[in-house]
C-alpha positions as CSV (number, residue, x, y, z in Angstrom):
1,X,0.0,0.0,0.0
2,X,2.8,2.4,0.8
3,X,6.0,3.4,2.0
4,X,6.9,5.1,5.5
5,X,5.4,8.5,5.4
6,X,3.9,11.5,7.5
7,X,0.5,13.3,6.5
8,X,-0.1,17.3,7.1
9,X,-2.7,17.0,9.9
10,X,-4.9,14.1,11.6
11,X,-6.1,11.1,9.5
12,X,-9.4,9.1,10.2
13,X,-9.7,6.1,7.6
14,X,-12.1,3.4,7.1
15,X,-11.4,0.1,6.1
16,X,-14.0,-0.6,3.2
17,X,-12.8,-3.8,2.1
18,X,-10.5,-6.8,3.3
19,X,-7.7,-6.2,6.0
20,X,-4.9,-3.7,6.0
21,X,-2.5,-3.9,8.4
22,X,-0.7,-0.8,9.7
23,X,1.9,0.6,12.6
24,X,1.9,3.8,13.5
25,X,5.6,5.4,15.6
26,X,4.9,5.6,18.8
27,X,1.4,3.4,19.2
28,X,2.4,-0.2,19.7
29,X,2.8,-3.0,17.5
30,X,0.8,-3.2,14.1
31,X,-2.6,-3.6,14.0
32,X,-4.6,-5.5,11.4
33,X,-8.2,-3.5,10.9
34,X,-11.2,-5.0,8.9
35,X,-14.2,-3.9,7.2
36,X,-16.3,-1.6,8.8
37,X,-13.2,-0.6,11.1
38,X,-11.9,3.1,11.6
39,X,-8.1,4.3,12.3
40,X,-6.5,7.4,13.7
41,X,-3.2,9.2,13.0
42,X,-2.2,12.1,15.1
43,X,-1.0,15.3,12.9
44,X,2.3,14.8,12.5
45,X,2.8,11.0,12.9
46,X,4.6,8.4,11.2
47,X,2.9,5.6,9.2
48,X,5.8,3.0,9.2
49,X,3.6,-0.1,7.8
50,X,0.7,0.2,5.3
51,X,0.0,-2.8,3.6
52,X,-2.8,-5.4,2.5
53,X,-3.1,-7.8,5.3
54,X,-4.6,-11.1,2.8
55,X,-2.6,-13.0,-0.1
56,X,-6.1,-13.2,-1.6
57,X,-8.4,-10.4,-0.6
58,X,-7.7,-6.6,-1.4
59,X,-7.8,-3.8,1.0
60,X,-9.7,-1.1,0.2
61,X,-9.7,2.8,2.3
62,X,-11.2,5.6,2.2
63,X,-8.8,8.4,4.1
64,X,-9.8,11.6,5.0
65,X,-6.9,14.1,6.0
66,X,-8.0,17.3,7.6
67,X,-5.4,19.9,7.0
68,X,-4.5,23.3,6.1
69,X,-6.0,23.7,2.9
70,X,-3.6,23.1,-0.2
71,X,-1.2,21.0,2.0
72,X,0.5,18.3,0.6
73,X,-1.4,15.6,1.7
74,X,2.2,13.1,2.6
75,X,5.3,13.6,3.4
76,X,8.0,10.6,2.9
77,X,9.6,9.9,5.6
């Protein structure tokens, strides 16, 4: 899904589809999320792991990133 990188403000996603598995620096271990599941990044943080959690099934988001507007919306990190 993607490489280590740090968004503009705080992120809520929902998991539409399938599992994605993520870590977050500074909140734990990863965490696999499923359908119907919401996430949270603080502004700021670092998504280390974003990837598809299933061989066979495909993950599917729907991100929403509230920041300044005209931000770029990730930073690699």
């Amino acid at each position: 899904m993607g490489a280590p990188q740090r968004p503009p403000g705080f992120v809520r996603a929902y998991v539409r589809e399938g599992p994605a598995t993520g870590k977050i620096w500074g909140q734990g271990e990863e965490k696999t999320n499923t359908a119907g599941q919401m996430f949270y990044e603080q502004p700021g943080a670092t998504h280390e792991v974003s990837k598809n959690a299933s061989q066979t099934q495909p993950a599917r988001l729907l991100a929403m990133i509230f920041a300044k507007k005209g931000s770029t919306l990730t930073t690699p990190v």
